[in-house]
N, C-alpha and C positions, 0 to 999 in steps of 0.2 A: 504494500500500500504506500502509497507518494506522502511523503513528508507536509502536512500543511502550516501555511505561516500566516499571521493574522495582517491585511496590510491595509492601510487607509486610506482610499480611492474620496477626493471631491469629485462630486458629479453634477453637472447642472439638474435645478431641480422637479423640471418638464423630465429630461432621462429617467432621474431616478424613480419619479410617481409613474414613469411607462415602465419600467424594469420593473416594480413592484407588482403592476396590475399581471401583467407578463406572468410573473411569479406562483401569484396567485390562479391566475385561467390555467397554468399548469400542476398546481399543488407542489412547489416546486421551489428550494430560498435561493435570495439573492445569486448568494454565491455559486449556486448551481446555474441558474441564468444568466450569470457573468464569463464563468468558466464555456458555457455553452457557446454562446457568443464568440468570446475567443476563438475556439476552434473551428465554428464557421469562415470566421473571419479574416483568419490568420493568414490563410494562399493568396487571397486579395492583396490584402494590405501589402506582402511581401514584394508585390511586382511595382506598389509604389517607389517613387525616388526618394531615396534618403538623402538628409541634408549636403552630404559631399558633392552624391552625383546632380543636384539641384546646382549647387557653386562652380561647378566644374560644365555648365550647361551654361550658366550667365558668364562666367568667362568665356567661354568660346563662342558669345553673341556678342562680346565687345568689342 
């Protein structure tokens, strides 16, 4: 079983009262809806540009 660590996410507070609802229509806590999310999420985001290759794109349009 994975090691869990307790950590403290600010969330605007429109997310958090949908997370909850989310939650809830699932029977289901936060942290399960959070972790789920993640893993959806994760392949997307990774094909994003991270800040280098963002710097490294505005320099070579100057």
């Amino acid at each position: 079983m994975a090691t869990k660590k307790k950590m403290t996410l600010y969330l605007p507070e429109e997310l958090l009262n949908d997370m909850r609802q989310e939650a809830l229509r699932q029977d289901r806590s936060l942290s399960w809806i959070m972790e789920a999310a993640w893993k959806v999420a994760r392949e997307r985001l990774r094909e994003m540009p991270g800040v280098d290759e963002l710097y490294e794109d505005f320099e070579a349009a100057s």
